[in-house]
VOMAR-302568 format. One record per residue (C-alpha): x, y, z; residue number from 1. Coordinates in nm, 2 decimals. Each point is the difference from the previous one (the first is absolute). Layout:
# residues N
<r u="X" v="Y" w="Z" n="NUM"/>
...
***
This chain:
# residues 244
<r u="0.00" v="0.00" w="0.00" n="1"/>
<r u="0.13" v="0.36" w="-0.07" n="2"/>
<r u="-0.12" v="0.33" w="0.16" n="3"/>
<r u="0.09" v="0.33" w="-0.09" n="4"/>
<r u="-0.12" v="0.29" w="0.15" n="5"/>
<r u="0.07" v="0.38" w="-0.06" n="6"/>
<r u="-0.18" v="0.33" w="0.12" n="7"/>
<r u="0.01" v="0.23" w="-0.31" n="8"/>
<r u="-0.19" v="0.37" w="-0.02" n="9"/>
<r u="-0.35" v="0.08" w="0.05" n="10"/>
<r u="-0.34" v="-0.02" w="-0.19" n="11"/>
<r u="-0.24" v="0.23" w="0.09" n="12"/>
<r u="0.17" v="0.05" w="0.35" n="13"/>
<r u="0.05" v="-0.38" w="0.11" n="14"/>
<r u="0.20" v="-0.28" w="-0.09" n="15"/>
<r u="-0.18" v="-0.27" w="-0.18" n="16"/>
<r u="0.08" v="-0.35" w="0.09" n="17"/>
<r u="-0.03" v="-0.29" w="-0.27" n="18"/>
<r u="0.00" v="-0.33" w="0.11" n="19"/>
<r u="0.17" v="-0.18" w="-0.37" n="20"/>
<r u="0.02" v="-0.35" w="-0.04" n="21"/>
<r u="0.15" v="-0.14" w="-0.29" n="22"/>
<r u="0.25" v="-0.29" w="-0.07" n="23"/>
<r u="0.17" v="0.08" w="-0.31" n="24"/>
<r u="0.30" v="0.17" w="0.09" n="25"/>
<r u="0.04" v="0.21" w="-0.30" n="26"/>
<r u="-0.39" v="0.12" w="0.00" n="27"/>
<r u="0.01" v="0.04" w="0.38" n="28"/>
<r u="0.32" v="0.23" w="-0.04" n="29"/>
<r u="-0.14" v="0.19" w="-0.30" n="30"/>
<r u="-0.32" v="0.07" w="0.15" n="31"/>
<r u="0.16" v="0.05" w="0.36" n="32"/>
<r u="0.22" v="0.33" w="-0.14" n="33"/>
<r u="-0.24" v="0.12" w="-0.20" n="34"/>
<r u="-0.23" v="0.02" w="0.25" n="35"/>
<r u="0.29" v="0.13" w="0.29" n="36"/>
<r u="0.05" v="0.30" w="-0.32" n="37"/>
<r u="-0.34" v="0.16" w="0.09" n="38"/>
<r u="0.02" v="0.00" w="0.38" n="39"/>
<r u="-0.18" v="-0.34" w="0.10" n="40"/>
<r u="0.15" v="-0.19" w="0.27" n="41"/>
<r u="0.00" v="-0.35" w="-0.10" n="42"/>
<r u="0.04" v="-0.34" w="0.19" n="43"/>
<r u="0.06" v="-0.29" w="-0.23" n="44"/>
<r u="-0.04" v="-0.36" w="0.03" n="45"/>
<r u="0.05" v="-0.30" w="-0.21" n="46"/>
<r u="-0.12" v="-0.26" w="0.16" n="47"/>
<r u="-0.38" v="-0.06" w="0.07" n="48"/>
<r u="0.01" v="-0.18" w="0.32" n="49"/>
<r u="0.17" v="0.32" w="0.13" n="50"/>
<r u="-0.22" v="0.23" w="-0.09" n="51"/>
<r u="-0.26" v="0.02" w="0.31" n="52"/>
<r u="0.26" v="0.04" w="0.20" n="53"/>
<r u="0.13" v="0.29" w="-0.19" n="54"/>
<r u="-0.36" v="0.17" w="0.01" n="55"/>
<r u="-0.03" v="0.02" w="0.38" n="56"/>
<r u="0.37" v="0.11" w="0.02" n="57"/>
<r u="0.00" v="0.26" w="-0.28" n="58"/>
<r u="-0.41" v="0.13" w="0.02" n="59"/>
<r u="0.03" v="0.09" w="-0.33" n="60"/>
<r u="-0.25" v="0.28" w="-0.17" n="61"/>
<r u="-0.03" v="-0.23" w="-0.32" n="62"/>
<r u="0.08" v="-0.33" w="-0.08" n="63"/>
<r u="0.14" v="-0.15" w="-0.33" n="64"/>
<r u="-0.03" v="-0.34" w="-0.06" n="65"/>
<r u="0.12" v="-0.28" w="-0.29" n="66"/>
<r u="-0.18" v="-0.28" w="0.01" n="67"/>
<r u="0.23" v="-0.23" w="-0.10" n="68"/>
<r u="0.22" v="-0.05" w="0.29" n="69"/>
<r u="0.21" v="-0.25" w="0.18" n="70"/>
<r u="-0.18" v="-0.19" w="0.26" n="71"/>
<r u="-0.31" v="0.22" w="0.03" n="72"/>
<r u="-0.22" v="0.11" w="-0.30" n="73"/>
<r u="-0.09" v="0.39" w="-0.01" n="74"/>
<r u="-0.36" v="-0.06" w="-0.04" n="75"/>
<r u="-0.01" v="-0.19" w="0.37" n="76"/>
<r u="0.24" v="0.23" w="0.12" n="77"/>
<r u="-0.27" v="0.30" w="-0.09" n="78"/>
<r u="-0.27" v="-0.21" w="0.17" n="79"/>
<r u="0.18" v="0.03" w="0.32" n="80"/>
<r u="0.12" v="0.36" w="-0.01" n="81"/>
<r u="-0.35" v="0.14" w="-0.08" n="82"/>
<r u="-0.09" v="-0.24" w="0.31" n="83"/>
<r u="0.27" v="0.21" w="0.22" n="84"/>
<r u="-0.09" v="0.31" w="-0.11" n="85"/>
<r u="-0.33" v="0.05" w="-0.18" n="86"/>
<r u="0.10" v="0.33" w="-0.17" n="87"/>
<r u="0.34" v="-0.09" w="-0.10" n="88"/>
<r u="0.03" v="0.08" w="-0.42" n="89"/>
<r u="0.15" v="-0.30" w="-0.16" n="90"/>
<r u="0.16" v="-0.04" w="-0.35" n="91"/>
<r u="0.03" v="-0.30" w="-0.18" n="92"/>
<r u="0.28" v="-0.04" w="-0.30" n="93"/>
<r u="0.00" v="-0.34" w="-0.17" n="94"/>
<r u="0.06" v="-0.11" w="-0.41" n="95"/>
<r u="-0.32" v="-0.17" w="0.04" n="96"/>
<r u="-0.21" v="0.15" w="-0.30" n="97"/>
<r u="-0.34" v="-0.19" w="0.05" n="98"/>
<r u="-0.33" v="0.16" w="0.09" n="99"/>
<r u="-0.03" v="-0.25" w="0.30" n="100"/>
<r u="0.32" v="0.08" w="0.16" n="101"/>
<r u="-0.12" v="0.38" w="0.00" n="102"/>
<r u="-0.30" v="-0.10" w="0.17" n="103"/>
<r u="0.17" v="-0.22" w="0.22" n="104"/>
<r u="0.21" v="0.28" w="0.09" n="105"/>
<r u="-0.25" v="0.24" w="0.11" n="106"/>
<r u="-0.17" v="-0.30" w="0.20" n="107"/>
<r u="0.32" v="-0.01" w="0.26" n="108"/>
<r u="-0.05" v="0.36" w="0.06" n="109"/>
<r u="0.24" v="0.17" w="-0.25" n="110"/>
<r u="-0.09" v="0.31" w="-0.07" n="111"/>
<r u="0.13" v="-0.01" w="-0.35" n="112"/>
<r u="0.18" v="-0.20" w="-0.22" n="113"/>
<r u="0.29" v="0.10" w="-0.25" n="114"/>
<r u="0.12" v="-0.31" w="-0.26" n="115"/>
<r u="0.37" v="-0.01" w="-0.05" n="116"/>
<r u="0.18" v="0.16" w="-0.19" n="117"/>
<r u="-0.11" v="0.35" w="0.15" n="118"/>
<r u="0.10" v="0.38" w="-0.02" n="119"/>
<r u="0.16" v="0.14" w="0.32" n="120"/>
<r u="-0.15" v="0.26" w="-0.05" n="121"/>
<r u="-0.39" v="-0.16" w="-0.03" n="122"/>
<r u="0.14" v="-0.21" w="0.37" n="123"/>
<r u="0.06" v="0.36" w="0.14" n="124"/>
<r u="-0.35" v="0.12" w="-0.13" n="125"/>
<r u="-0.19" v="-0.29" w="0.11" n="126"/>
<r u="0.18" v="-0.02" w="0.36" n="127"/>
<r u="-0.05" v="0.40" w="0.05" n="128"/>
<r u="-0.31" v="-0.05" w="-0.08" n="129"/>
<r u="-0.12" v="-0.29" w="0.21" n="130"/>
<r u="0.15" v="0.19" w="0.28" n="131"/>
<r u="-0.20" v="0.29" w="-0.04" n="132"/>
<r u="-0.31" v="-0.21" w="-0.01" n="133"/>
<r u="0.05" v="-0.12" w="0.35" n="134"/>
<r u="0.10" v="0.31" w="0.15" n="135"/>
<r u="-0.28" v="0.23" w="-0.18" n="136"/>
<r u="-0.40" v="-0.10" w="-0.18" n="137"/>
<r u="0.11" v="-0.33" w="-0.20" n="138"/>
<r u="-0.31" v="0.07" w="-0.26" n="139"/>
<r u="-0.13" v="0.36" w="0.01" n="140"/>
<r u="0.09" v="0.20" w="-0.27" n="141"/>
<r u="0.04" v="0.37" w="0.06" n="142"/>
<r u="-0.32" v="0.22" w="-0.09" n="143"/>
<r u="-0.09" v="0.33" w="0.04" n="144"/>
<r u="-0.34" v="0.18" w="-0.15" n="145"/>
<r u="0.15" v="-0.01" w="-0.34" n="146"/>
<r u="0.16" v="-0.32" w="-0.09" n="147"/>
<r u="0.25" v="-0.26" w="0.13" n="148"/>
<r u="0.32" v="0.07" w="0.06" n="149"/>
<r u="0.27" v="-0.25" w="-0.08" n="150"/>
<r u="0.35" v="0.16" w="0.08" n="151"/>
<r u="0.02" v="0.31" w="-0.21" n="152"/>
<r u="-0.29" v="-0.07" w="-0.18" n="153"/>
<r u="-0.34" v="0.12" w="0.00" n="154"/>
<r u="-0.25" v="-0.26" w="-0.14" n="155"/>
<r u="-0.35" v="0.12" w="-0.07" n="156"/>
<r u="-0.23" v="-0.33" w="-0.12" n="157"/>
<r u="-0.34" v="0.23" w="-0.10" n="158"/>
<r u="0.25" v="0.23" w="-0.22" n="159"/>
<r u="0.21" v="-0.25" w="-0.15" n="160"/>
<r u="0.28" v="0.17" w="0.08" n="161"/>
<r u="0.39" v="-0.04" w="0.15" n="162"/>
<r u="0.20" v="0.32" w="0.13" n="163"/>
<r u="0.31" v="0.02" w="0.13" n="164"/>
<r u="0.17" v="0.31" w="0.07" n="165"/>
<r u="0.08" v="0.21" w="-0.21" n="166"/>
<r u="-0.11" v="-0.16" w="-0.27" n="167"/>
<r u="-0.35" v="0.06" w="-0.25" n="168"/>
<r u="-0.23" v="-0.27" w="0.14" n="169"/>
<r u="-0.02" v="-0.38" w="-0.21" n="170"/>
<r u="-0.33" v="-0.08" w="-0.12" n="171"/>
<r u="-0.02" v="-0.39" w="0.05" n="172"/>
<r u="-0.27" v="-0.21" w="-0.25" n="173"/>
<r u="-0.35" v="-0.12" w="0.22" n="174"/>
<r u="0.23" v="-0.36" w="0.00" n="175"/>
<r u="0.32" v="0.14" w="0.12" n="176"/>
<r u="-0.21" v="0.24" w="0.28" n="177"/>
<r u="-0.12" v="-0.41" w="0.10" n="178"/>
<r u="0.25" v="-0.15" w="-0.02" n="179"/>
<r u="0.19" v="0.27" w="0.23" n="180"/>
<r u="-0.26" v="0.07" w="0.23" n="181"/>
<r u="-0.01" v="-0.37" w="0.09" n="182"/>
<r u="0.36" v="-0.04" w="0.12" n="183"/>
<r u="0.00" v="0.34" w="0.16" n="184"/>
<r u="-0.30" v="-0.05" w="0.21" n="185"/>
<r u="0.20" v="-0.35" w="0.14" n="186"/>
<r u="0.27" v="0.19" w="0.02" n="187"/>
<r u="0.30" v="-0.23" w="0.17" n="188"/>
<r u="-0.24" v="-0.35" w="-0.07" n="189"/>
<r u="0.05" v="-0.28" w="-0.26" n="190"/>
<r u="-0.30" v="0.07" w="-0.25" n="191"/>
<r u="0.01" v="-0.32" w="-0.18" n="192"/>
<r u="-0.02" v="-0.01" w="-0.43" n="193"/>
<r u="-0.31" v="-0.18" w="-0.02" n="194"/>
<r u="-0.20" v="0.24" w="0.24" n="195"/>
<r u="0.20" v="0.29" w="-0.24" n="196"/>
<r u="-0.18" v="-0.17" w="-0.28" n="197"/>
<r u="-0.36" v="-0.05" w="0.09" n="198"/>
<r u="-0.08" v="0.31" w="0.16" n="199"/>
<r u="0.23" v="0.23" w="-0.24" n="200"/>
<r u="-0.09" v="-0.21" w="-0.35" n="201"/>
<r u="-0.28" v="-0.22" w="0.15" n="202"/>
<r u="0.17" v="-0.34" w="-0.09" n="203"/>
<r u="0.33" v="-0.18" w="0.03" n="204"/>
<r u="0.05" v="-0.07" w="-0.34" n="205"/>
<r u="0.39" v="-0.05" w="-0.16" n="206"/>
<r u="-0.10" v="0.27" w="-0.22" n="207"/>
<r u="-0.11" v="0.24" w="0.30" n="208"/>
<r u="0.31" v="-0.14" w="0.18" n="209"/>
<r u="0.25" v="0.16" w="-0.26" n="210"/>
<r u="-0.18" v="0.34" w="0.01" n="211"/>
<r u="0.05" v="0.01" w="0.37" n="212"/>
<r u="0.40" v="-0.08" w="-0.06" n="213"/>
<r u="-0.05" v="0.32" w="-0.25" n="214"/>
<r u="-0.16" v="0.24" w="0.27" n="215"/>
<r u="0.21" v="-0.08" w="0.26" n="216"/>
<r u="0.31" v="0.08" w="-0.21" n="217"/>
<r u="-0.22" v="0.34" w="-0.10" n="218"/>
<r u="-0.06" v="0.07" w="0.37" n="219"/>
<r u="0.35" v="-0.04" w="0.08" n="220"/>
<r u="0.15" v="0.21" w="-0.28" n="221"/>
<r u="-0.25" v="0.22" w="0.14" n="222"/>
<r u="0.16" v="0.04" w="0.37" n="223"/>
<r u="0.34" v="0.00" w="-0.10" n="224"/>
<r u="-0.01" v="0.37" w="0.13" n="225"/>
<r u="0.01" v="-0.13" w="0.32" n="226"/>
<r u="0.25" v="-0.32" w="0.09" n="227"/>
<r u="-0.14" v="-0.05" w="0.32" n="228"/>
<r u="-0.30" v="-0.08" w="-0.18" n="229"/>
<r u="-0.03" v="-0.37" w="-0.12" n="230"/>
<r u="-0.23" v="-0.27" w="-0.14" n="231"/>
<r u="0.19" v="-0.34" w="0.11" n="232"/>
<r u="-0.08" v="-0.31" w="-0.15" n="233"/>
<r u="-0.03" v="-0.34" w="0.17" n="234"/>
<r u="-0.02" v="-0.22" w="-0.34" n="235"/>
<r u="-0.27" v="-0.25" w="0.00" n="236"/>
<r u="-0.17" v="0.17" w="0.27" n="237"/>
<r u="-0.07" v="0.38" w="-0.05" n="238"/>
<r u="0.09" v="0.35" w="0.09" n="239"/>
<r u="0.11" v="0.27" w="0.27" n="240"/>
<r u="0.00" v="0.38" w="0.00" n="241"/>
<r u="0.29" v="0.04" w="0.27" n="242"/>
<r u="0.12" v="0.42" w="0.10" n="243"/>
<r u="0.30" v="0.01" w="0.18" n="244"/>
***
Protein backbone atom coordinates (compact mmCIF):
# COMPACT_ATOMS: atom_id res chain seq x y z
CA UNK A 1 0.00 0.00 0.00
CA UNK A 2 1.34 3.56 -0.69
CA UNK A 3 0.06 6.94 0.91
CA UNK A 4 1.03 10.24 -0.02
CA UNK A 5 -0.19 13.09 1.50
CA UNK A 6 0.49 16.92 0.85
CA UNK A 7 -1.29 20.18 2.07
CA UNK A 8 -1.23 22.50 -0.97
CA UNK A 9 -3.06 26.24 -1.19
CA UNK A 10 -6.61 27.02 -0.66
CA UNK A 11 -10.00 26.78 -2.62
CA UNK A 12 -12.42 29.06 -1.68
CA UNK A 13 -10.66 29.60 1.84
CA UNK A 14 -10.18 25.81 2.89
CA UNK A 15 -8.17 22.95 2.02
CA UNK A 16 -10.01 20.30 0.22
CA UNK A 17 -9.15 16.77 1.09
CA UNK A 18 -9.46 13.94 -1.61
CA UNK A 19 -9.48 10.56 -0.51
CA UNK A 20 -7.83 8.84 -4.24
CA UNK A 21 -7.58 5.27 -4.62
CA UNK A 22 -6.07 3.86 -7.45
CA UNK A 23 -3.59 1.01 -8.19
CA UNK A 24 -1.87 1.78 -11.32
CA UNK A 25 1.12 3.53 -10.35
CA UNK A 26 1.46 5.60 -13.40
CA UNK A 27 -2.44 6.83 -13.44
CA UNK A 28 -2.32 7.20 -9.55
CA UNK A 29 0.93 9.45 -9.97
CA UNK A 30 -0.45 11.41 -13.01
CA UNK A 31 -3.67 12.12 -11.51
CA UNK A 32 -2.06 12.64 -7.89
CA UNK A 33 0.09 15.87 -9.33
CA UNK A 34 -2.29 17.13 -11.28
CA UNK A 35 -4.60 17.33 -8.80
CA UNK A 36 -1.73 18.61 -5.90
CA UNK A 37 -1.21 21.59 -9.06
CA UNK A 38 -4.59 23.19 -8.16
CA UNK A 39 -4.40 23.24 -4.41
CA UNK A 40 -6.21 19.85 -3.39
CA UNK A 41 -4.70 17.89 -0.70
CA UNK A 42 -4.67 14.39 -1.69
CA UNK A 43 -4.28 11.02 0.22
CA UNK A 44 -3.72 8.12 -2.12
CA UNK A 45 -4.15 4.51 -1.82
CA UNK A 46 -3.60 1.47 -3.94
CA UNK A 47 -4.78 -1.11 -2.26
CA UNK A 48 -8.55 -1.75 -1.65
CA UNK A 49 -8.50 -3.45 1.60
CA UNK A 50 -6.82 -0.28 2.85
CA UNK A 51 -8.97 2.00 2.05
CA UNK A 52 -11.57 2.19 5.11
CA UNK A 53 -8.95 2.62 7.15
CA UNK A 54 -7.69 5.50 5.22
CA UNK A 55 -11.31 7.23 5.32
CA UNK A 56 -11.57 7.37 9.15
CA UNK A 57 -7.95 8.47 9.28
CA UNK A 58 -7.92 11.08 6.50
CA UNK A 59 -12.01 12.43 6.67
CA UNK A 60 -11.67 13.31 3.36
CA UNK A 61 -14.21 16.08 1.68
CA UNK A 62 -14.46 13.79 -1.47
CA UNK A 63 -13.67 10.51 -2.28
CA UNK A 64 -12.34 9.00 -5.61
CA UNK A 65 -12.57 5.63 -6.17
CA UNK A 66 -11.38 2.77 -9.10
CA UNK A 67 -13.25 0.05 -8.99
CA UNK A 68 -10.90 -2.26 -9.97
CA UNK A 69 -8.66 -2.77 -7.09
CA UNK A 70 -6.56 -5.33 -5.27
CA UNK A 71 -8.41 -7.21 -2.65
CA UNK A 72 -11.46 -5.02 -2.43
CA UNK A 73 -13.65 -3.90 -5.36
CA UNK A 74 -14.63 0.01 -5.49
CA UNK A 75 -18.22 -0.59 -5.89
CA UNK A 76 -18.34 -2.50 -2.24
CA UNK A 77 -15.93 -0.24 -1.01
CA UNK A 78 -18.55 2.82 -1.85
CA UNK A 79 -21.35 0.75 -0.23
CA UNK A 80 -19.52 0.96 3.00
CA UNK A 81 -18.28 4.63 2.91
CA UNK A 82 -21.77 6.01 2.06
CA UNK A 83 -22.69 3.60 5.22
CA UNK A 84 -20.02 5.72 7.38
CA UNK A 85 -20.89 8.82 6.31
CA UNK A 86 -24.23 9.33 4.50
CA UNK A 87 -23.21 12.60 2.83
CA UNK A 88 -19.82 11.71 1.84
CA UNK A 89 -19.51 12.51 -2.38
CA UNK A 90 -18.01 9.51 -4.03
CA UNK A 91 -16.44 9.07 -7.48
CA UNK A 92 -16.14 6.06 -9.32
CA UNK A 93 -13.28 5.75 -12.33
CA UNK A 94 -13.29 2.30 -14.00
CA UNK A 95 -12.70 1.23 -18.07
CA UNK A 96 -15.89 -0.47 -17.68
CA UNK A 97 -18.04 1.04 -20.67
CA UNK A 98 -21.38 -0.92 -20.19
CA UNK A 99 -24.72 0.67 -19.28
CA UNK A 100 -24.98 -1.84 -16.29
CA UNK A 101 -21.84 -0.99 -14.71
CA UNK A 102 -22.97 2.80 -14.68
CA UNK A 103 -26.04 1.83 -12.95
CA UNK A 104 -24.28 -0.43 -10.82
CA UNK A 105 -22.18 2.41 -9.90
CA UNK A 106 -24.74 4.82 -8.76
CA UNK A 107 -26.42 1.83 -6.77
CA UNK A 108 -23.20 1.67 -4.18
CA UNK A 109 -23.70 5.28 -3.56
CA UNK A 110 -21.30 6.99 -6.11
CA UNK A 111 -22.22 10.08 -6.77
CA UNK A 112 -20.90 10.03 -10.26
CA UNK A 113 -19.06 8.04 -12.50
CA UNK A 114 -16.21 9.03 -14.97
CA UNK A 115 -15.01 5.93 -17.59
CA UNK A 116 -11.28 5.76 -18.14
CA UNK A 117 -9.47 7.39 -20.01
CA UNK A 118 -10.63 10.86 -18.45
CA UNK A 119 -9.57 14.69 -18.67
CA UNK A 120 -7.96 16.08 -15.53
CA UNK A 121 -9.55 18.66 -16.03
CA UNK A 122 -13.43 17.10 -16.27
CA UNK A 123 -11.99 14.99 -12.60
CA UNK A 124 -11.44 18.60 -11.18
CA UNK A 125 -14.88 19.81 -12.53
CA UNK A 126 -16.84 16.90 -11.39
CA UNK A 127 -14.99 16.66 -7.79
CA UNK A 128 -15.47 20.66 -7.27
CA UNK A 129 -18.63 20.15 -8.08
CA UNK A 130 -19.79 17.34 -5.96
CA UNK A 131 -18.29 19.16 -3.16
CA UNK A 132 -20.27 22.07 -3.63
CA UNK A 133 -23.40 19.96 -3.70
CA UNK A 134 -22.90 18.77 -0.19
CA UNK A 135 -21.91 21.86 1.27
CA UNK A 136 -24.73 24.21 -0.54
CA UNK A 137 -28.73 23.19 -2.34
CA UNK A 138 -27.55 19.87 -4.27
CA UNK A 139 -30.71 20.65 -6.85
CA UNK A 140 -32.04 24.21 -6.84
CA UNK A 141 -31.05 26.17 -9.49
CA UNK A 142 -30.71 29.92 -8.87
CA UNK A 143 -33.88 32.07 -9.76
CA UNK A 144 -34.83 35.37 -9.45
CA UNK A 145 -38.17 37.16 -10.94
CA UNK A 146 -36.69 37.07 -14.27
CA UNK A 147 -35.09 33.95 -15.24
CA UNK A 148 -32.63 31.30 -13.89
CA UNK A 149 -29.38 31.99 -13.28
CA UNK A 150 -26.69 29.52 -14.11
CA UNK A 151 -23.23 31.09 -13.33
CA UNK A 152 -23.02 34.19 -15.38
CA UNK A 153 -25.92 33.46 -17.22
CA UNK A 154 -29.26 34.67 -17.17
CA UNK A 155 -31.82 32.12 -18.58
CA UNK A 156 -35.31 33.33 -19.32
CA UNK A 157 -37.56 30.01 -20.49
CA UNK A 158 -40.99 32.34 -21.46
CA UNK A 159 -38.49 34.60 -23.73
CA UNK A 160 -36.42 32.06 -25.18
CA UNK A 161 -33.63 33.76 -24.37
CA UNK A 162 -29.68 33.36 -22.89
CA UNK A 163 -27.75 36.56 -21.55
CA UNK A 164 -24.59 36.82 -20.31
CA UNK A 165 -22.92 39.87 -19.56
CA UNK A 166 -22.11 42.01 -21.75
CA UNK A 167 -23.19 40.41 -24.44
CA UNK A 168 -26.66 41.01 -26.91
CA UNK A 169 -28.98 38.29 -25.53
CA UNK A 170 -29.17 34.52 -27.59
CA UNK A 171 -32.49 33.66 -28.76
CA UNK A 172 -32.70 29.84 -28.32
CA UNK A 173 -35.41 27.73 -30.79
CA UNK A 174 -38.87 26.50 -28.64
CA UNK A 175 -36.64 22.87 -28.58
CA UNK A 176 -33.43 24.33 -27.44
CA UNK A 177 -35.47 26.69 -24.61
CA UNK A 178 -36.75 22.58 -23.57
CA UNK A 179 -34.22 21.08 -23.77
CA UNK A 180 -32.31 23.84 -21.46
CA UNK A 181 -34.86 24.55 -19.16
CA UNK A 182 -35.05 20.84 -18.33
CA UNK A 183 -31.39 20.39 -17.09
CA UNK A 184 -31.38 23.75 -15.47
CA UNK A 185 -34.38 23.26 -13.41
CA UNK A 186 -32.39 19.84 -12.02
CA UNK A 187 -29.70 21.68 -11.81
CA UNK A 188 -26.65 19.43 -10.13
CA UNK A 189 -29.08 15.89 -10.82
CA UNK A 190 -28.59 13.08 -13.43
CA UNK A 191 -31.56 13.78 -15.89
CA UNK A 192 -31.51 10.57 -17.72
CA UNK A 193 -31.66 10.53 -22.02
CA UNK A 194 -34.80 8.67 -22.19
CA UNK A 195 -36.83 11.08 -19.82
CA UNK A 196 -34.81 14.03 -22.19
CA UNK A 197 -36.60 12.26 -25.03
CA UNK A 198 -40.19 11.81 -24.05
CA UNK A 199 -40.96 14.93 -22.45
CA UNK A 200 -38.65 17.22 -24.91
CA UNK A 201 -39.61 15.15 -28.41
CA UNK A 202 -42.40 12.88 -26.91
CA UNK A 203 -40.69 9.52 -27.85
CA UNK A 204 -37.38 7.74 -27.53
CA UNK A 205 -36.92 6.96 -30.94
CA UNK A 206 -33.02 6.54 -32.55
CA UNK A 207 -33.95 9.24 -34.70
CA UNK A 208 -35.12 11.62 -31.75
CA UNK A 209 -32.05 10.22 -29.88
CA UNK A 210 -29.48 11.77 -32.53
CA UNK A 211 -31.26 15.20 -32.43
CA UNK A 212 -30.80 15.30 -28.74
CA UNK A 213 -26.81 14.49 -29.29
CA UNK A 214 -27.34 17.75 -31.83
CA UNK A 215 -28.94 20.10 -29.06
CA UNK A 216 -26.79 19.30 -26.53
CA UNK A 217 -23.67 20.07 -28.58
CA UNK A 218 -25.93 23.45 -29.61
CA UNK A 219 -26.48 24.19 -25.92
CA UNK A 220 -22.97 23.85 -25.05
CA UNK A 221 -21.52 25.91 -27.94
CA UNK A 222 -24.00 28.14 -26.48
CA UNK A 223 -22.41 28.46 -22.80
CA UNK A 224 -18.98 28.52 -23.84
CA UNK A 225 -19.07 32.16 -22.46
CA UNK A 226 -19.00 30.88 -19.27
CA UNK A 227 -16.46 27.71 -18.40
CA UNK A 228 -17.89 27.17 -15.17
CA UNK A 229 -20.91 26.35 -17.02
CA UNK A 230 -21.22 22.73 -18.17
CA UNK A 231 -23.51 20.01 -19.58
CA UNK A 232 -21.59 16.62 -18.53
CA UNK A 233 -22.44 13.55 -20.03
CA UNK A 234 -22.67 10.09 -18.34
CA UNK A 235 -22.88 7.88 -21.67
CA UNK A 236 -25.58 5.40 -21.68
CA UNK A 237 -27.25 7.08 -19.04
CA UNK A 238 -27.97 10.86 -19.52
CA UNK A 239 -27.08 14.41 -18.60
CA UNK A 240 -26.03 17.08 -15.95
CA UNK A 241 -26.04 20.90 -15.93
CA UNK A 242 -23.08 21.28 -13.22
CA UNK A 243 -21.90 25.55 -12.24
CA UNK A 244 -18.91 25.61 -10.45
Amino acid sequence: MQFVAKTCGEIRGEIMRILYVEDEPFLGKIVQESLESRQFEVHWVTDGAEVLAAFESFRPDVCVLDVMLPHRDGFSLGKEIRALDPQMPIIFLTAKSQTEDVLQGFDSGGNDYLRKPFSQEELIVRIKNLVNLVKGNPTAPVLNPEGIRLGRFLFQPERQQLHIDGLPPRQLSHRETQLLELLATKLNTIVERREILKQVWGHDSIFNSRNLDVYITRLREYLKEDPGVQILTLKGVGYRVVCS
